[in-house]
Structures are given as structure tokens and as C-alpha cells.
Wavefront OBJ file of the C-alpha trace (Angstrom):
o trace
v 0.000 0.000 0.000
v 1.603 3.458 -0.875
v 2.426 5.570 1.733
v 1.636 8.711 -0.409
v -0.279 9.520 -3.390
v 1.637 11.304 -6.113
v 0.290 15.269 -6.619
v 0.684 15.598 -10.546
v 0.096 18.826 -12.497
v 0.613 19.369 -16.097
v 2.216 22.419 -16.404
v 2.880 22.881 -20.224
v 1.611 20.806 -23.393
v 2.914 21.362 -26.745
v 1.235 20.834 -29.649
v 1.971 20.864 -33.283
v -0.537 21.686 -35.935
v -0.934 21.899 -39.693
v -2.480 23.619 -41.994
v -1.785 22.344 -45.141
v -1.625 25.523 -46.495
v 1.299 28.839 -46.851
v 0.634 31.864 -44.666
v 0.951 35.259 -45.086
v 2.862 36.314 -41.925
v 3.139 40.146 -43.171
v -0.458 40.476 -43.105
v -1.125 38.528 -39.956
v 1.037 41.521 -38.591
v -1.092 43.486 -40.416
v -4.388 42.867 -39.386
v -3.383 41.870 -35.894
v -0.988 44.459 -34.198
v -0.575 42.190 -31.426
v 1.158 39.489 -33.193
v 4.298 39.571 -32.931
v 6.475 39.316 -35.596
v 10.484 39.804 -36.526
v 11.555 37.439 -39.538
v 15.312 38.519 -38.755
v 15.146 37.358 -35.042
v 12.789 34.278 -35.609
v 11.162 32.845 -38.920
v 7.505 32.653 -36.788
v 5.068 34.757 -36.088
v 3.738 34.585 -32.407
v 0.281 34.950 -31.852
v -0.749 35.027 -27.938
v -4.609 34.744 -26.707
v -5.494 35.710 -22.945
v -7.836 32.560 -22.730
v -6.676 30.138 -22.932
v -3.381 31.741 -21.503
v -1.084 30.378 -24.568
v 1.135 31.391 -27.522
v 0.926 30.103 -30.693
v 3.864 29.988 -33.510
v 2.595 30.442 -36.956
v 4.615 30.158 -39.863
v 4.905 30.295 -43.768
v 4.910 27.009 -44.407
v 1.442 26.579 -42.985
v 2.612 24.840 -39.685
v 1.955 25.900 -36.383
v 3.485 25.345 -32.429
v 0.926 25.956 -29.289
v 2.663 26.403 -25.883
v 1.454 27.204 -22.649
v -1.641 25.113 -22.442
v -2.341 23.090 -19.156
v -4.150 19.913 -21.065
v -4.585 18.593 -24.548
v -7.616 19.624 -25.018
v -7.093 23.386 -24.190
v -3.981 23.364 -26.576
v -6.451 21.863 -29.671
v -9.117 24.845 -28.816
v -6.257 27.393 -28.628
v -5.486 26.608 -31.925
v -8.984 25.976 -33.062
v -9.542 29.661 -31.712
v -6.240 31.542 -33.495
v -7.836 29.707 -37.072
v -11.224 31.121 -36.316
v -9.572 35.053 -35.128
v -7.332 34.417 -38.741
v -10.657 33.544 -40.492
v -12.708 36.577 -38.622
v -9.920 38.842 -40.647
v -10.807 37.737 -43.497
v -7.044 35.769 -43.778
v -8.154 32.649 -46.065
v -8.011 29.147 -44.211
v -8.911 26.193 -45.801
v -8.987 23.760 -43.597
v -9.055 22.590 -40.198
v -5.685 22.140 -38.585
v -4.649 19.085 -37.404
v -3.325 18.987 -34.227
v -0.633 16.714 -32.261
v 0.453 16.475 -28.882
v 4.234 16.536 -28.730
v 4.880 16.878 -25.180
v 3.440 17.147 -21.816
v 5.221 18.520 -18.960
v 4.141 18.286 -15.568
v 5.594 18.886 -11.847
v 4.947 15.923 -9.407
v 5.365 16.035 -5.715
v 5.702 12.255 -3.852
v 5.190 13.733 -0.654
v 8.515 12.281 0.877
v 11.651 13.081 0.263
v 14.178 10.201 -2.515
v 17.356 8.878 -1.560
v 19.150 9.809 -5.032
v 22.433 8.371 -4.713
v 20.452 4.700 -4.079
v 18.051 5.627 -6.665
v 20.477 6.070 -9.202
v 22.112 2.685 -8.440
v 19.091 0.872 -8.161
v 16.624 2.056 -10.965
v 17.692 0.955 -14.767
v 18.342 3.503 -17.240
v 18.958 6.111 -14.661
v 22.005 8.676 -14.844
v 22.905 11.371 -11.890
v 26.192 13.290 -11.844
v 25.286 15.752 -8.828
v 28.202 17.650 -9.828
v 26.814 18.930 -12.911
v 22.970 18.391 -12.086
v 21.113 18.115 -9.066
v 18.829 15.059 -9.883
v 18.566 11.498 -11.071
v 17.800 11.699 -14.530
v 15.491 8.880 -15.587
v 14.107 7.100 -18.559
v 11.438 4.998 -18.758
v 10.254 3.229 -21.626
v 6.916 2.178 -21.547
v 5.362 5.118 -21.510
v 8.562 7.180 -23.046
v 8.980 9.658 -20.920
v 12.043 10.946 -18.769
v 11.578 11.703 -15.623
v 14.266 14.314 -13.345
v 13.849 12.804 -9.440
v 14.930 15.669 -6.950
v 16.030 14.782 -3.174
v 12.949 17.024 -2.038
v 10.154 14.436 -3.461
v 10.124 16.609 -6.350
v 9.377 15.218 -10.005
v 9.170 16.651 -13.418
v 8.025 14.403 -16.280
v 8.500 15.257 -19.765
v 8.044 13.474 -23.322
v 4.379 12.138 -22.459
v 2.397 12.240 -25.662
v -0.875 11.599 -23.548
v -2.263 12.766 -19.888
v -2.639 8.896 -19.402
v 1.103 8.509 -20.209
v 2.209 10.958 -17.437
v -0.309 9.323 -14.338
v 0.888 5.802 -15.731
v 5.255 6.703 -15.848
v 4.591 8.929 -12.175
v 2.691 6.413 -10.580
v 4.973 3.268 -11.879
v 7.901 5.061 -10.745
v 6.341 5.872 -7.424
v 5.242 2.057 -6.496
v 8.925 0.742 -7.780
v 10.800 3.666 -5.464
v 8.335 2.709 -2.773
v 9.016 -0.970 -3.527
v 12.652 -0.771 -3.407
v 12.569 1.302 -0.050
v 14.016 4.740 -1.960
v 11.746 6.744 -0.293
v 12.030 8.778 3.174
v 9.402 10.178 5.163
v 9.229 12.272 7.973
l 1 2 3 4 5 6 7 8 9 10 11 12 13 14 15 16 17 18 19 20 21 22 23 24 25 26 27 28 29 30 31 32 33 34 35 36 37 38 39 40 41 42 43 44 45 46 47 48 49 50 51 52 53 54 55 56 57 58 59 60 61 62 63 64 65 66 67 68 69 70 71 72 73 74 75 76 77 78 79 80 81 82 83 84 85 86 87 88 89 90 91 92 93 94 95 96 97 98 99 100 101 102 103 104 105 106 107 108 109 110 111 112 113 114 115 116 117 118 119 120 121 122 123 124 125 126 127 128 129 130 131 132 133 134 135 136 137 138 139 140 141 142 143 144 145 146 147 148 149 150 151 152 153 154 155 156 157 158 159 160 161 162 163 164 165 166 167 168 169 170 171 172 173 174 175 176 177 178 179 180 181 182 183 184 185 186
């Protein structure tokens, strides 16, 4: 029986979309003063909404890069929402975009602190070198994800694809550091 139950939030999911179609980054600027834009600092355009709280890359080539939402399904209406605003200005969209999760990020806490020198040791495809980084670096594969283990009980998992994918790799690792007596608590 675990001791503690894992606190997981998502704190940043990336998603790619495309449009299948070039775009007119000039009059993006244009028509949308917000947006910004500087092709000799960075080929994209950014285009930032308020709600949900994210920024959106745009480029010529039709593709497109949300950051900043908190699930998958706020980072598919953010860009469902930046096509309809490109639409509402009368900028000519085909199609839907399709949209892909890349990555999920999220912060865990375990709720007791992790003996890192042992963990390192002990768990498989694990790397720590304290001298240049403070945490066990460690990769699962099933869900492929890597997962940075702090001394505090702290956890950040990164390369999820799905939501499911980060509860499944966070609460794996948590039973097998449980299970292997890596955990302290006060």
C-alpha cells in the first residue's frame, strides 16, 4: 500500500498543428498588431490569446506550435480559436488544422523526500552526476517519458504524448521507489 499519493500537475503541453496551407505572416502583422512578428530574429510569427493563456507559432509554411496550455484539449481549442480570429480577418483558411500532442510537462510532488544516490544505483536507465545536475535523470520506456527525481520528493516528467502517459510513468515510478525502499518520510 503506498504511503503517499503522487500530486501531478501538467504544467505545459505542446502541440503541433498543420495547416496544409502557406501563410501570409506580413499580413497577420497586419491585421493583428498584437502578433508579434520579426523574420530577422525568428522565422515565426507569435500569436498570444489571454484565454486560454497560450502562444501560438505560426509560420509560412502553414505549420503551427501551441505552448502554454495546461491539457490537450485546451492546446487543440487554442489553436482551433487563433484559425477562427485568422478567419474573422478575413485571412483565407482552408482547412481545419490538425493537431498533435508533442509533449506534456508536468511537476509531481511524492510527498517524501528520494534517496538519489540509491536511486540512481538501483533504478535501470537512470544517470545522476550531482556535480553537474542536481537530480537522477530517468528514462522509462513504456510510456517514453524521462523523468528528473529531486532529493525534495520533487518530479518533473517530460516526453508524455498523452495525460494517461504521465499518471501511468509517475505512478509506476512511485510504487517501484516505494518498492525498493528509496523513499524517506518524515
Amino acid at each position: 500500500m503506498a504511503k503517499t499519493k503522487p500530486i501531478i500537475e501538467i504544467v505545459n503541453v505542446v502541440a503541433s498543428a498543420v495547416l496544409d496551407q502557406k501563410l501570409d505572416l506580413y499580413e497577420i502583422q497586419k491585421k493583428f498588431p498584437d502578433v508579434e512578428y520579426n523574420p530577422d530574429q525568428f522565422p515565426g510569427a507569435v500569436f498570444r490569446l489571454r484565454v486560454p493563456k497560450t502562444a501560438t507559432l505560426l509560420f509560412s509554411t502553414g505549420k503551427m506550435v501551441c505552448t502554454g496550455s495546461k491539457s490537450a484539449v485546451m492546446a487543440n481549442k487554442a489553436v482551433k480559436i487563433v484559425v477562427q480570429k485568422l478567419r474573422k480577418e478575413k485571412i483565407k483558411i482552408k482547412k481545419e488544422a490538425v493537431v498533435t500532442i508533442q509533449n506534456i510537462v508536468s511537476s509531481i510532488n511524492l510527498g517524501g523526500k528520494i534517496h538519489l544516490e540509491k536511486t540512481a544505483r538501483t533504478l535501470p536507465r537512470s544517470m545522476y552526476e550531482p556535480e553537474q545536475f542536481p537530480g537522477v535523470i530517468h528514462r522509462m520506456v513504456d510510456p517514453k517519458t524521462v523523468i528528473l527525481l529531486f532529493a525534495s520528493g520533487k518530479l518533473v516528467c517530460t516526453g508524455a504524448k498523452t495525460e494517461e502517459d504521465v499518471y501511468r510513468s509517475v505512478n509506476n515510478l512511485h510504487s517501484l521507489l516505494e518498492e525498493l525502499d528509496l523513499m524517506l518520510y518524515d
